[in-house]
MIGU-53248 format. One line per 10 residues: number of its first residue (from 1); their letters; for each residue y negated, x, z of C-alpha. Coordinates in Angstrom, 2 decimals. Layout:
NUM = a = Y:X:Z; ...
% end
This chain:
1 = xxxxxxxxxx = -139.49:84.87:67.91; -138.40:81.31:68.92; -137.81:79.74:72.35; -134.72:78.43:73.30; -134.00:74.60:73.91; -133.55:76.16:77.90; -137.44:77.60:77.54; -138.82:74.65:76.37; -137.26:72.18:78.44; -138.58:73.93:81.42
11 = xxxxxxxxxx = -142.30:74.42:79.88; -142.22:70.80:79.25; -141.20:69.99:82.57; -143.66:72.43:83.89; -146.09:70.45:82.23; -145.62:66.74:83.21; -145.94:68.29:86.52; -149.33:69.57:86.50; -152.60:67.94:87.46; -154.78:65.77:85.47
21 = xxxxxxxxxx = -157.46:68.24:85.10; -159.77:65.80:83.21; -162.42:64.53:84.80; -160.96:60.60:84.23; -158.02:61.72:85.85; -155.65:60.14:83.93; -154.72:59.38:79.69; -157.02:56.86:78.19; -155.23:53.87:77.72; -155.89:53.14:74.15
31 = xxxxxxxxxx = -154.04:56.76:73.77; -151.05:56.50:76.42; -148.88:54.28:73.93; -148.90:57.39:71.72; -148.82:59.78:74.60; -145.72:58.17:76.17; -143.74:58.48:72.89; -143.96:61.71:71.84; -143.28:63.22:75.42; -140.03:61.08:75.56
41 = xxxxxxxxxx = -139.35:62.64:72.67; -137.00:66.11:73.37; -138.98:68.60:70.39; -142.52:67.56:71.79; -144.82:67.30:74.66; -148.71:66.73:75.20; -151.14:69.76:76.95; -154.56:67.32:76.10; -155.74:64.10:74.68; -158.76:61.95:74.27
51 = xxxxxxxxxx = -158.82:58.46:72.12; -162.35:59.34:71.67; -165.61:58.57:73.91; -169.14:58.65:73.45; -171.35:60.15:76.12; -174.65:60.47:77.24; -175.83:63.62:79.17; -178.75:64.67:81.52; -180.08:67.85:79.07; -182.92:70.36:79.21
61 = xxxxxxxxxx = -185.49:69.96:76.48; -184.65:73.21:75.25; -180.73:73.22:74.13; -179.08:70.32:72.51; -176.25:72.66:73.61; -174.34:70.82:76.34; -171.57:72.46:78.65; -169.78:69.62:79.78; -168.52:71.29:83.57; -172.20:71.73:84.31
71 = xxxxxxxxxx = -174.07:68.67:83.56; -174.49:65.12:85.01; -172.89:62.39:82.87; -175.32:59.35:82.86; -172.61:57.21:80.55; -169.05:57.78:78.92; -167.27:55.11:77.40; -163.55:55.42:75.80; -164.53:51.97:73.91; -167.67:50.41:71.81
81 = xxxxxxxxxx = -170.22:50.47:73.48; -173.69:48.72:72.39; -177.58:50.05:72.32; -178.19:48.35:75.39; -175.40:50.04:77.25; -176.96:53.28:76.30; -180.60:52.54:76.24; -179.90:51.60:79.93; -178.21:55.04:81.21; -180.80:57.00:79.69
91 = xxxxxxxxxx = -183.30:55.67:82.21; -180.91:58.24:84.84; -182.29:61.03:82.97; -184.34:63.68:84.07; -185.79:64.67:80.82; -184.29:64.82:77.72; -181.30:63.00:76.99; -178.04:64.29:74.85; -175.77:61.79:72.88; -172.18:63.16:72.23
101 = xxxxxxxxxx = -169.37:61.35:70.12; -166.01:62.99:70.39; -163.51:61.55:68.32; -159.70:61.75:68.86; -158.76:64.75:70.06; -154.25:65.49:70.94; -152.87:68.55:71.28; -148.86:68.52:71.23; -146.01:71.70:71.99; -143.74:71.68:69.47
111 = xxxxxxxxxx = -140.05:72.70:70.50; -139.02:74.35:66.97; -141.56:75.61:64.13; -139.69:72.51:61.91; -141.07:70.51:64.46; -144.33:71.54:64.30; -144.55:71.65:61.09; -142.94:67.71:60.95; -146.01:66.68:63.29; -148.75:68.69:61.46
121 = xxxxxxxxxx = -147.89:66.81:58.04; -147.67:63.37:60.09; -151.15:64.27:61.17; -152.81:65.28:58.05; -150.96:62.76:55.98; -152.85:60.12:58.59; -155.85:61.46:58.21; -156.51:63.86:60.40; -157.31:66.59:57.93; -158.75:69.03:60.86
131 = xxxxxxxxxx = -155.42:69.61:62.26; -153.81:72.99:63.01; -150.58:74.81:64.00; -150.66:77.51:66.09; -147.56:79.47:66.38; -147.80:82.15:69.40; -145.98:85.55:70.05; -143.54:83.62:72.44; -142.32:81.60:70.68; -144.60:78.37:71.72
141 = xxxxxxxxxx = -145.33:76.07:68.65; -148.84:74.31:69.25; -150.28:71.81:67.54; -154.16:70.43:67.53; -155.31:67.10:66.36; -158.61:66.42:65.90; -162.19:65.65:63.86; -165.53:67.02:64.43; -167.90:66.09:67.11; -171.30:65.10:66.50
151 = xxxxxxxxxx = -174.41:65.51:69.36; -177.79:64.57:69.07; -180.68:64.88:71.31; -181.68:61.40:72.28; -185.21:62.56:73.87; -187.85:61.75:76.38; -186.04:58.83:79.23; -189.57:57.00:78.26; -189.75:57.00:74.84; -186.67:55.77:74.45
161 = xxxxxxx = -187.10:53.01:77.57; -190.51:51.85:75.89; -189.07:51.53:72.06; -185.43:51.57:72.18; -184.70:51.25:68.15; -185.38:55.19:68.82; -181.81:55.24:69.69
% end
């Protein structure tokens, strides 16, 4: 079952409505360029984007698991950032310390299947070989850009403040 051009018009409207529910607020700037296009575009809108960030979280020594609506961000940068930069939040921890990278991440509606399947080959054929296509009961095309994230417990606020090549 598809949607009509009526259907989608409205969810995409529906959509550029909505609240930022990020925690930024906003699109990352070295993403909106991208962002801006395809929702002018009538066959696509965004639901979620990232350019990528690397973060550094207040964790328990126990879990290098880190639920990101529940813990205390000590850094978060959506551009290089250096040793020092990092070295220097993890004196806000309380413990342990959790870096996360998370690369690129855009999710896009697609208005027909075609279209979807146009954008998934654009992505894959750029490199983002982790893409998908979701195609739902209702006729909503969605598709998922993105690469793997990577986390790694940074440890102990004083080890790492006493020798930072730790890091």
């Amino acid at each position: 079952m598809s949607c009509t051009d009526r259907e989608f018009a409205r969810w995409k409207s529906q959509s550029a409505q909505k609240c930022d529910q990020s925690r930024k607020g906003g699109v990352d700037a070295d993403i909106a360029p991208l962002v801006c296009l395809l929702n002018g575009l009538q066959q696509y809108f965004t639901t979620s984007s990232c350019s990528g960030r690397t973060i550094l979280i207040d964790g328990n020594s126990d879990s290098s698991e880190v639920h990101k609506q529940n813990c205390q961000w000590l850094f978060v940068s959506h551009q290089k950032c250096t040793a020092e930069e990092v070295t220097s939040a993890v004196g806000g921890s309380s413990g342990d310390a959790v870096l996360k990278f998370e690369p690129f991440v855009l999710h896009v509606q697609c208005r027909r299947l075609e279209d979807a399947q146009l954008m998934h080959s654009v992505a894959v054929n750029s490199g983002f070989r982790n893409s998908g296509l979701t195609v739902g009961e209702n006729g909503q095309n969605h598709l998922g850009t993105f690469e793997i994230q990577y986390s790694w417990v940074v440890g102990n606020r004083d080890v790492v403040k006493s020798n930072p090549r730790h890091l």
